[in-house]
C-alpha angles and dihedrals in degrees: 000000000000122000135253141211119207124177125196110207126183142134122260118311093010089132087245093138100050078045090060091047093040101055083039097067085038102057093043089049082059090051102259123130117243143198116197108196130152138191135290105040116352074159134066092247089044098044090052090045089049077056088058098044106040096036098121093200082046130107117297110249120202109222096269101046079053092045099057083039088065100044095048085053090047089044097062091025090066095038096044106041117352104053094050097043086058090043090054091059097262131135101228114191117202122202092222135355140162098332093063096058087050088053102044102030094030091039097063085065082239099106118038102232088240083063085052094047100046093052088056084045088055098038096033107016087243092290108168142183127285088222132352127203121216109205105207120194129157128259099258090050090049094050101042087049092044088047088038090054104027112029110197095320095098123172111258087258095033089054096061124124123268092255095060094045087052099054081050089046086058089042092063087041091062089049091057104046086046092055124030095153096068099023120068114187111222121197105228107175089100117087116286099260085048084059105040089058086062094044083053100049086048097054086046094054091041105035102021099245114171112250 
Protein backbone atom coordinates (compact mmCIF):
# COMPACT_ATOMS: atom_id res chain seq x y z
CA UNK A 1 0.00 0.00 0.00
CA UNK A 2 1.44 3.58 -0.72
CA UNK A 3 1.92 5.92 1.77
CA UNK A 4 0.20 9.04 2.79
CA UNK A 5 0.86 12.24 4.27
CA UNK A 6 -1.92 14.01 6.16
CA UNK A 7 -1.52 17.19 7.92
CA UNK A 8 -4.21 18.73 10.81
CA UNK A 9 -4.01 22.43 10.84
CA UNK A 10 -6.01 24.85 13.29
CA UNK A 11 -5.64 27.47 15.23
CA UNK A 12 -5.28 27.13 19.01
CA UNK A 13 -7.61 25.07 20.76
CA UNK A 14 -9.14 23.61 17.38
CA UNK A 15 -8.81 19.82 18.93
CA UNK A 16 -6.11 19.09 15.98
CA UNK A 17 -4.08 17.44 17.99
CA UNK A 18 -6.68 14.89 19.73
CA UNK A 19 -7.76 14.64 15.65
CA UNK A 20 -4.03 13.37 14.71
CA UNK A 21 -4.12 10.79 17.61
CA UNK A 22 -7.24 10.00 17.03
CA UNK A 23 -7.05 8.99 13.09
CA UNK A 24 -3.69 7.43 14.14
CA UNK A 25 -5.14 4.69 16.37
CA UNK A 26 -7.54 4.44 14.06
CA UNK A 27 -5.59 3.76 11.00
CA UNK A 28 -3.35 1.32 12.77
CA UNK A 29 -6.59 -0.43 14.26
CA UNK A 30 -7.42 -0.89 10.48
CA UNK A 31 -3.78 -2.46 9.84
CA UNK A 32 -1.96 0.35 8.42
CA UNK A 33 1.22 1.41 9.60
CA UNK A 34 1.40 4.78 11.01
CA UNK A 35 3.77 7.48 11.89
CA UNK A 36 2.33 10.41 14.50
CA UNK A 37 4.64 13.39 14.31
CA UNK A 38 3.92 17.17 14.91
CA UNK A 39 5.71 20.60 14.39
CA UNK A 40 7.38 21.61 15.29
CA UNK A 41 10.23 18.58 15.95
CA UNK A 42 9.04 15.05 15.28
CA UNK A 43 13.10 14.93 15.09
CA UNK A 44 16.04 15.50 17.80
CA UNK A 45 17.43 19.16 15.77
CA UNK A 46 13.40 20.35 15.33
CA UNK A 47 12.29 19.55 18.61
CA UNK A 48 15.23 21.57 20.09
CA UNK A 49 14.58 24.15 17.82
CA UNK A 50 10.46 24.00 18.95
CA UNK A 51 12.25 24.59 22.32
CA UNK A 52 13.73 27.79 20.85
CA UNK A 53 10.97 28.96 19.36
CA UNK A 54 7.63 28.10 22.15
CA UNK A 55 9.77 28.76 25.66
CA UNK A 56 7.64 31.52 27.08
CA UNK A 57 10.46 32.73 29.40
CA UNK A 58 12.86 32.32 25.76
CA UNK A 59 14.16 34.70 23.72
CA UNK A 60 11.70 36.98 21.89
CA UNK A 61 11.80 36.08 17.53
CA UNK A 62 10.65 38.65 15.04
CA UNK A 63 8.61 36.92 12.37
CA UNK A 64 11.24 36.32 10.24
CA UNK A 65 13.58 35.13 12.43
CA UNK A 66 10.26 32.59 13.30
CA UNK A 67 9.67 32.10 10.13
CA UNK A 68 13.66 30.47 8.91
CA UNK A 69 13.42 28.64 12.46
CA UNK A 70 10.39 26.67 11.08
CA UNK A 71 11.53 25.90 8.12
CA UNK A 72 15.07 24.61 9.44
CA UNK A 73 12.92 22.32 11.89
CA UNK A 74 10.47 21.12 8.64
CA UNK A 75 13.44 20.70 6.64
CA UNK A 76 15.00 18.08 8.69
CA UNK A 77 11.83 17.08 9.92
CA UNK A 78 10.81 15.91 6.28
CA UNK A 79 14.44 14.48 5.35
CA UNK A 80 14.96 12.82 8.44
CA UNK A 81 11.71 11.27 9.33
CA UNK A 82 8.52 12.21 6.98
CA UNK A 83 9.62 11.54 3.75
CA UNK A 84 10.91 8.01 4.63
CA UNK A 85 8.14 7.07 6.63
CA UNK A 86 6.01 7.72 3.58
CA UNK A 87 8.77 5.81 1.22
CA UNK A 88 8.58 2.99 3.29
CA UNK A 89 4.72 2.67 2.57
CA UNK A 90 3.42 4.56 6.00
CA UNK A 91 0.69 7.28 6.54
CA UNK A 92 2.36 9.51 8.50
CA UNK A 93 -0.14 12.58 10.25
CA UNK A 94 1.49 15.56 11.27
CA UNK A 95 -0.21 18.15 14.17
CA UNK A 96 0.74 21.09 12.26
CA UNK A 97 3.01 21.76 8.73
CA UNK A 98 3.53 24.17 6.33
CA UNK A 99 0.27 25.78 6.53
CA UNK A 100 0.76 26.85 10.12
CA UNK A 101 3.86 28.82 9.49
CA UNK A 102 1.80 30.69 6.43
CA UNK A 103 -0.72 31.41 8.75
CA UNK A 104 1.16 32.52 11.63
CA UNK A 105 4.08 33.97 10.10
CA UNK A 106 2.22 35.03 6.88
CA UNK A 107 -0.89 36.04 8.90
CA UNK A 108 0.71 38.72 10.83
CA UNK A 109 1.15 40.68 7.05
CA UNK A 110 5.03 40.53 8.05
CA UNK A 111 6.19 37.72 5.65
CA UNK A 112 4.44 37.58 1.63
CA UNK A 113 3.28 34.06 1.44
CA UNK A 114 5.77 33.54 -1.85
CA UNK A 115 8.59 34.30 0.73
CA UNK A 116 6.81 31.31 2.99
CA UNK A 117 6.60 29.15 0.37
CA UNK A 118 10.34 29.56 -1.17
CA UNK A 119 11.97 28.90 2.11
CA UNK A 120 9.99 25.42 2.24
CA UNK A 121 11.17 25.06 -1.57
CA UNK A 122 14.72 25.57 -0.37
CA UNK A 123 14.43 23.50 2.97
CA UNK A 124 11.87 20.86 1.59
CA UNK A 125 11.90 21.11 -2.07
CA UNK A 126 7.94 22.25 -1.79
CA UNK A 127 6.90 18.93 -0.79
CA UNK A 128 3.36 19.16 0.46
CA UNK A 129 0.46 17.02 2.06
CA UNK A 130 -1.71 14.53 0.29
CA UNK A 131 -4.70 15.97 2.27
CA UNK A 132 -4.87 18.56 5.24
CA UNK A 133 -7.53 18.92 7.65
CA UNK A 134 -8.57 22.36 8.97
CA UNK A 135 -10.16 21.94 12.31
CA UNK A 136 -12.70 25.10 12.71
CA UNK A 137 -14.11 25.94 16.02
CA UNK A 138 -15.47 29.23 17.27
CA UNK A 139 -13.75 31.75 19.49
CA UNK A 140 -15.43 30.98 22.68
CA UNK A 141 -14.65 26.99 22.15
CA UNK A 142 -11.04 27.80 21.39
CA UNK A 143 -10.65 29.87 24.33
CA UNK A 144 -12.49 27.80 26.88
CA UNK A 145 -10.29 24.57 25.57
CA UNK A 146 -6.92 26.71 25.48
CA UNK A 147 -7.84 28.07 29.02
CA UNK A 148 -9.26 24.28 29.93
CA UNK A 149 -5.39 22.51 28.74
CA UNK A 150 -2.99 25.16 29.33
CA UNK A 151 -4.20 27.69 32.42
CA UNK A 152 -2.51 30.53 32.28
CA UNK A 153 0.88 28.89 31.34
CA UNK A 154 0.53 29.58 27.32
CA UNK A 155 3.31 28.91 24.90
CA UNK A 156 5.25 32.47 23.78
CA UNK A 157 3.05 32.26 20.20
CA UNK A 158 -0.26 30.54 21.88
CA UNK A 159 -0.35 33.38 24.40
CA UNK A 160 -0.81 35.98 21.98
CA UNK A 161 -3.60 38.36 22.07
CA UNK A 162 -7.16 37.77 20.10
CA UNK A 163 -6.25 40.22 17.48
CA UNK A 164 -3.20 38.41 16.39
CA UNK A 165 -5.23 34.38 16.37
CA UNK A 166 -7.80 35.89 14.30
CA UNK A 167 -5.56 37.30 11.47
CA UNK A 168 -4.18 33.61 11.53
CA UNK A 169 -7.85 32.26 11.65
CA UNK A 170 -8.41 34.28 8.25
CA UNK A 171 -5.11 33.13 7.11
CA UNK A 172 -6.15 29.71 7.14
CA UNK A 173 -9.15 30.78 5.82
CA UNK A 174 -7.24 32.14 2.48
CA UNK A 175 -5.29 28.50 2.17
CA UNK A 176 -8.27 26.84 2.05
CA UNK A 177 -10.09 28.60 -0.16
CA UNK A 178 -6.75 28.53 -2.50
CA UNK A 179 -6.60 25.08 -2.34
CA UNK A 180 -9.62 22.87 -1.98
CA UNK A 181 -8.22 20.17 -3.52
CA UNK A 182 -5.65 19.46 -0.81
CA UNK A 183 -7.50 21.29 2.35
CA UNK A 184 -10.45 19.99 3.62
CA UNK A 185 -12.17 22.25 6.39
CA UNK A 186 -13.49 20.10 9.25
CA UNK A 187 -16.23 21.57 11.84
CA UNK A 188 -14.97 20.78 15.00
CA UNK A 189 -17.31 22.43 17.64
CA UNK A 190 -18.99 19.07 18.11
CA UNK A 191 -17.31 16.58 20.81
CA UNK A 192 -14.15 14.97 19.76
CA UNK A 193 -15.64 11.31 18.65
CA UNK A 194 -18.20 13.33 16.76
CA UNK A 195 -15.15 14.79 14.93
CA UNK A 196 -12.93 12.00 14.42
CA UNK A 197 -15.88 10.08 12.40
CA UNK A 198 -15.71 13.17 9.79
CA UNK A 199 -12.30 13.20 9.72
CA UNK A 200 -12.71 9.92 8.96
CA UNK A 201 -15.32 10.21 6.17
CA UNK A 202 -13.14 12.79 4.79
CA UNK A 203 -9.94 10.70 4.66
CA UNK A 204 -12.26 7.74 2.98
CA UNK A 205 -13.62 10.06 0.08
CA UNK A 206 -10.05 11.68 -0.39
CA UNK A 207 -7.57 8.85 0.29
CA UNK A 208 -9.73 5.81 -0.28
CA UNK A 209 -9.74 4.42 3.32
CA UNK A 210 -11.87 1.90 3.81
CA UNK A 211 -14.81 2.91 6.03
Amino acid sequence: MAGYFISFEGGEGCGKSTQARMLAEALEARGISTLLTREPGGTAGAEAIRELLLDPQGTGWGLRAEALLFAAARSDHVAQLIAPAIGEGKWVICDRFLDSSRAYQGGEGGLPDDDILQLHRIGSSGFKPDLTLLIDVSPEIAELRVSMRDGDERDRIGGRDAAFHARVAARFDEIAADEPGRVVRINGDASAEEVHHIVLAAVAERLGLAT
